[in-house]
N, C-alpha and C positions, 0 to 999 in steps of 0.2 A: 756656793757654800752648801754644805749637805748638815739635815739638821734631821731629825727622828721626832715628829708627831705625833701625839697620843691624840689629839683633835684638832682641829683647824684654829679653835679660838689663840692660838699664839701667832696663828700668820695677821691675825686685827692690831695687835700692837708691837711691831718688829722693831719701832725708836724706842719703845717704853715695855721692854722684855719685864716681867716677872713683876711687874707694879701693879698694886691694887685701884685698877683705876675706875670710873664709874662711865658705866658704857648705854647706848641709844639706839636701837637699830630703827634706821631708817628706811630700808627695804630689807624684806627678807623672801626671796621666791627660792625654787627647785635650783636655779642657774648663777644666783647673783643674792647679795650680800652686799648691804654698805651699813656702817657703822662709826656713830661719831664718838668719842671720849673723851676724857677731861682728867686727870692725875695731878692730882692736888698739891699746887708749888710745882711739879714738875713739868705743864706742858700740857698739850691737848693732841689729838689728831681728826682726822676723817679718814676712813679705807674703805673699799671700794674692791670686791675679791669678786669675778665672774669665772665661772668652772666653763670650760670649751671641752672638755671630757672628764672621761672618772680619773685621769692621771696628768689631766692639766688645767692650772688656773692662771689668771692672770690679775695683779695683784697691781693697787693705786693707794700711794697711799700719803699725805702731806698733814702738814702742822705745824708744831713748835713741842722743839725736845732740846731742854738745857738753855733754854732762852734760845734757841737759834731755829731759825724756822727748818722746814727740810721737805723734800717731793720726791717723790720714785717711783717709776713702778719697775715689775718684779714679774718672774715668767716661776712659774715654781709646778715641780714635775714629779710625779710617784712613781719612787724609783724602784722599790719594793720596800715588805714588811722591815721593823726595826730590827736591828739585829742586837745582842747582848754585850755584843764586846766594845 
């Protein structure tokens, strides 16, 4: 799926897109990122994002979204800048 990033913060909640949810980082270095959340009635997560270059990450990410738990990870690649159309 191809998707257009303004910042990285919507690859932390891919089960709970566009939800105001209240967030923790647990690590934050140069390379690596993990981050727990909570969305209130809706579910929680943990992710877990490690950059292996400036056009590649590699994304963990598990919880409970809609009552149902969920696990994945996720290879996600810069494909180039957003385009308008």
């Amino acid at each position: 799926q191809r998707i257009c990033l303004t910042s990285g913060h919507r690859l932390l909640q891919l089960r709970h897109p566009d939800m105001a949810c209240e967030r923790f980082v647990v690590q934050d270095s140069a390379s690596e990122v993990v981050v727990q959340y909570t969305c209130k009635g809706r579910g929680y997560g943990r992710t877990h994002i490690r950059r292996e270059t400036a056009r590649l990450v590699q994304i963990d990410s598990r919880g409970i979204a809609n009552g149902l738990p969920f696990e994945f990870t996720a290879e996600a690649r810069r494909l180039g800048d957003c385009s308008g159309s």
